[in-house]
C-alpha positions as CSV (number, residue, x, y, z in Angstrom):
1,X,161.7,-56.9,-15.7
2,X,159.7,-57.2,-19.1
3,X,160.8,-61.2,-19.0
4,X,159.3,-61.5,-15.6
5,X,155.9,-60.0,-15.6
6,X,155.4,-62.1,-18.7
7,X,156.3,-65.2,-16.6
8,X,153.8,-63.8,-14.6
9,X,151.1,-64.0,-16.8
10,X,151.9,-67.0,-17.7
11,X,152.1,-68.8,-14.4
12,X,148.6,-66.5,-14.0
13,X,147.3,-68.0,-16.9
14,X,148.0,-71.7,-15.9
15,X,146.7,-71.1,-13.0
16,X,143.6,-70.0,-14.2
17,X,143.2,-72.5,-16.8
18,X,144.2,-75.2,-14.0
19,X,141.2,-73.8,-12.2
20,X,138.5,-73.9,-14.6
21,X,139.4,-77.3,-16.0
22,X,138.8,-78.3,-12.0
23,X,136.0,-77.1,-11.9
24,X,134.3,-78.4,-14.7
25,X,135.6,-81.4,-13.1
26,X,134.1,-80.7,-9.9
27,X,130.3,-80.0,-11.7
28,X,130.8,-82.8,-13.5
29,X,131.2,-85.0,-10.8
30,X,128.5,-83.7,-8.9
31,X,126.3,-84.2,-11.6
32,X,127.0,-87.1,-11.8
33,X,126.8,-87.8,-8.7
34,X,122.8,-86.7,-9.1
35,X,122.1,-88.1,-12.3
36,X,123.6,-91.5,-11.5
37,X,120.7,-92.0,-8.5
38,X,117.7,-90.9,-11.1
39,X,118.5,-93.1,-13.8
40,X,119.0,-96.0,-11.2
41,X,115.6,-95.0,-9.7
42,X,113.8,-94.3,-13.2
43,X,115.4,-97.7,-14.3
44,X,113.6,-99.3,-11.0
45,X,110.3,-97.4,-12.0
46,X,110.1,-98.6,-15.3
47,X,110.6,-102.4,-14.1
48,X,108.3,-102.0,-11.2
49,X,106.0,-100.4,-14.0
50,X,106.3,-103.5,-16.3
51,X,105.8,-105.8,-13.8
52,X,102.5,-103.9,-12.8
53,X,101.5,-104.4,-16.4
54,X,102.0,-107.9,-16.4
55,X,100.1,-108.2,-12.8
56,X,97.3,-106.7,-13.9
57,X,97.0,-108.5,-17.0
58,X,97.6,-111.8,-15.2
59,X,94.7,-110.2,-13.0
60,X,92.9,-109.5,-15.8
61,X,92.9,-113.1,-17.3
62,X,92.1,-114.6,-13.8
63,X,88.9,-112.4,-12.9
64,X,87.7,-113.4,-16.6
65,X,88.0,-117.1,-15.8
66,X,86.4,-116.5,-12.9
67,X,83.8,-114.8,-14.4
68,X,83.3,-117.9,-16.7
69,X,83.1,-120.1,-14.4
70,X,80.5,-118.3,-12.2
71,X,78.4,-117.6,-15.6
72,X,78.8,-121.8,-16.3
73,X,78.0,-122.3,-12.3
74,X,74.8,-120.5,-12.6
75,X,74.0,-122.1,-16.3
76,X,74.4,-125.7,-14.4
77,X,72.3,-124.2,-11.5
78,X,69.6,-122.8,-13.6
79,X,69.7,-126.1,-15.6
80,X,69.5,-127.9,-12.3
81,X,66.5,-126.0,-11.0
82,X,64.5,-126.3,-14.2
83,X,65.1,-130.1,-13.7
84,X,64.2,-129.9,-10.0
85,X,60.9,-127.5,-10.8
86,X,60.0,-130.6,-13.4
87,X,60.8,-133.2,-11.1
88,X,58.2,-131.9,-8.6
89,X,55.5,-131.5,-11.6
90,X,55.8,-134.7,-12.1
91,X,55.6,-135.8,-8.3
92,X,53.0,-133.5,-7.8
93,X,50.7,-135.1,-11.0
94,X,52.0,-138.8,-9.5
95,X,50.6,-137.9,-5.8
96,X,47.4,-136.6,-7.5
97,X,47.0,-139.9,-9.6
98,X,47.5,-141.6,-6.6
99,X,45.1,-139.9,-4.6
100,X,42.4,-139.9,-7.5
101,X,42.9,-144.1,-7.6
102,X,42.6,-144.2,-3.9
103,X,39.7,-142.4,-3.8
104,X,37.8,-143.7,-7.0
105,X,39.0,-147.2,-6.0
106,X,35.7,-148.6,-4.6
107,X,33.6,-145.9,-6.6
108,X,31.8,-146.8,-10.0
109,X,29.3,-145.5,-12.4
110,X,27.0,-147.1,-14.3
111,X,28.1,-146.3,-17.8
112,X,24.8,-148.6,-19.6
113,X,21.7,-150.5,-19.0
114,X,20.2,-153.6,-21.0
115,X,17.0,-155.2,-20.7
116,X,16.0,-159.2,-21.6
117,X,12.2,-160.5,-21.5
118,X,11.5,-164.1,-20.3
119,X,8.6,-166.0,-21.8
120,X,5.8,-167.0,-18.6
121,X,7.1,-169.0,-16.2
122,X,10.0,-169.5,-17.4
123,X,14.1,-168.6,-17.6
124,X,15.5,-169.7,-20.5
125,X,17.5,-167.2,-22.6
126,X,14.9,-166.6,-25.4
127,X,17.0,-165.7,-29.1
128,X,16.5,-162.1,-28.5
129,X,17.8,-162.0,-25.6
130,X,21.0,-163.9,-26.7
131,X,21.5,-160.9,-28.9
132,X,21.5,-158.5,-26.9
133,X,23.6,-160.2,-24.4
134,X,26.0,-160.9,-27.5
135,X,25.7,-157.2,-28.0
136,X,27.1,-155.8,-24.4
137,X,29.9,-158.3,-24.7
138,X,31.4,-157.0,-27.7
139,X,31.4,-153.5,-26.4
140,X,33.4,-155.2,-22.6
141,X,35.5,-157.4,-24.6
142,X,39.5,-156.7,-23.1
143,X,38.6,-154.2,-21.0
144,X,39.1,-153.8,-17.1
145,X,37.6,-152.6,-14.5
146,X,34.2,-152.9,-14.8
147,X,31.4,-155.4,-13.1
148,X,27.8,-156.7,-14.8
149,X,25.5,-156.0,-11.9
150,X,22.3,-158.8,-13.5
151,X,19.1,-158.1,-11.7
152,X,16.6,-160.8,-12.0
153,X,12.1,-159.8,-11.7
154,X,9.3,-161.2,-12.3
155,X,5.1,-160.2,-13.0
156,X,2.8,-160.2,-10.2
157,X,0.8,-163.4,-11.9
158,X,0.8,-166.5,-9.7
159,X,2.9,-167.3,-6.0
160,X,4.9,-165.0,-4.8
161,X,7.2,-167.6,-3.5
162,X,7.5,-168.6,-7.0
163,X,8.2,-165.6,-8.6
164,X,11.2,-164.9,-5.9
165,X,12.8,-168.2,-7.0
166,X,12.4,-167.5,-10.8
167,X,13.7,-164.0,-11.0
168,X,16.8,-165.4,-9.4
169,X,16.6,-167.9,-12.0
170,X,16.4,-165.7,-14.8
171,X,19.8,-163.9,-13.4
172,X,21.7,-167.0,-12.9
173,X,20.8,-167.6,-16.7
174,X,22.5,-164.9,-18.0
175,X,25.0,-165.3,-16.4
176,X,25.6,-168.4,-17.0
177,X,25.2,-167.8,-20.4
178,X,28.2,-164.8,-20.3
179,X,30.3,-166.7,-18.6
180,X,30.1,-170.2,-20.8
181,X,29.5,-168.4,-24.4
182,X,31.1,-165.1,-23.8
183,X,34.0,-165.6,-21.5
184,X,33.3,-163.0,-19.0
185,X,34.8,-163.6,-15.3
186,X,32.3,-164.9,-12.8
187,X,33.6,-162.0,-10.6
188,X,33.1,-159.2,-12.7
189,X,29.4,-160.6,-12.6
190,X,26.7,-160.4,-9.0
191,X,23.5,-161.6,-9.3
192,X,20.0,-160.1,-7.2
193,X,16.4,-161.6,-7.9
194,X,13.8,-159.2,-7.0
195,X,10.8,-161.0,-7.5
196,X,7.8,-158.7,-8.1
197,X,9.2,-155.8,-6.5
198,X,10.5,-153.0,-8.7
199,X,8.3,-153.3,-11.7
200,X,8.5,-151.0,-14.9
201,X,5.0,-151.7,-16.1
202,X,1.3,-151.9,-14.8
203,X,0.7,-156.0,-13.8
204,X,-3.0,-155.7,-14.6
205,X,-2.0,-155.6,-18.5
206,X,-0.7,-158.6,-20.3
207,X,1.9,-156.0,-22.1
208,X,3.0,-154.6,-18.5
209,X,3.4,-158.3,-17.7
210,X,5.7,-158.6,-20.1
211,X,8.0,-155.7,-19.8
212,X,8.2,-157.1,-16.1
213,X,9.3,-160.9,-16.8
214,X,13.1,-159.5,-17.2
215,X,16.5,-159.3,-16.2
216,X,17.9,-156.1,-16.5
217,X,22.1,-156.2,-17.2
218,X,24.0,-153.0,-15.4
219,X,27.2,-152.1,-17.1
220,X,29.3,-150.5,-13.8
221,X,32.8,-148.8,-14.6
222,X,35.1,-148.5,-11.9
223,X,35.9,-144.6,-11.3
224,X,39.4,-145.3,-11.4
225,X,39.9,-147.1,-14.2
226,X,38.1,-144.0,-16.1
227,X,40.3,-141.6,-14.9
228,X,43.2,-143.4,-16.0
229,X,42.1,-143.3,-19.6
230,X,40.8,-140.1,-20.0
């Protein structure tokens, strides 16, 4: 009886021990079966999570070359509208030069004034007033523009007639004279003979007699070419 309720305990025992050992098994395998999933899905996470990090830093390196090229776009832009903004200040002063030389074309001033006396009755250039004629040409010489307006007069002694004829005498002298000796162009040079008209000094006294028998050499500067040299 002893020998049997030992078996007993035994078979009891092995039975027991049986049973835990299965279900350790059992909790292992469950866990297991839970773990297995979570590692899996923190395995995808931390892939998913280092190809994000790579994204964005492939992001990151586009947007900054994007960014340099839109700061050089608007370098070359700003560049190009400086250029532009000087381009039209240059027009602009062109279309104003333009206008000024269209406007001034057919304008001049008269920039001098000089004066030769004529013996009585006559028109030959007298030494004196090659000198002075000498003079002006040195200060025309090479330059353009300009035009000798010569205007011929005479005193109020003897025909009127007369006196017409040799005040335009006088002016065809001098100019003669500026052409031949001093090489200025016959058509930067008009003649006018006024006679007795116009004079400068009183006719009833020898000396306002003289001051009349005379030519008197305008100096005119074409307003256009004075612009351009200013």
């Amino acid at each position: 009886m002893r020998l049997k309720a030992i078996a007993l305990i035994g078979v009891g025992a092995a039975l027991i021990s049986g049973s835990s050992c299965a279900t350790k098994k059992y909790v292992r395998e469950r866990v297991n079966e839970r773990v297995t999933p979570l590692e899996n899905r923190t395995g995808e996470l931390e892939e998913t999570s280092r190809r994000n990090t790579q994204e964005i830093s492939r992001i990151s390196r586009d947007v900054e070359e994007v960014r340099g090229r839109a700061d050089r776009a608007q370098q070359a832009a700003d560049r190009a509208a400086s250029a532009a903004e000087q381009a039209n200040t240059r027009v602009t002063g062109v279309e104003q030069t333009v206008t000024d030389l269209r406007s001034n074309l057919d304008k001049y001033t008269l920039q001098k004034t000089v004066t030769v006396l004529f013996d009585v009755n006559r028109a030959e250039l007298t030494p004196e007033a090659v000198s002075t004629l000498n003079q002006l040409a040195s200060q025309i010489k090479d330059r353009n523009g300009f035009l000798l307006e010569i205007q011929g007069f005479a005193s109020s002694e003897g025909d009127p007639d007369k006196n017409e004829r040799l005040s335009q005498a006088r002016s065809e002298a001098v100019k003669k004279y500026m052409a031949d000796a001093l090489n200025i162009p016959l058509f930067r040079m008009f003649i006018l003979g006024f006679g007795i008209s116009r004079p400068v000094a009183d006719n009833t006294t020898k000396e306002g007699r003289i001051q009349n028998r005379r030519v008197e050499v305008r100096l005119l500067t074409n307003n256009a070419i004075a612009s351009q040299s200013r």
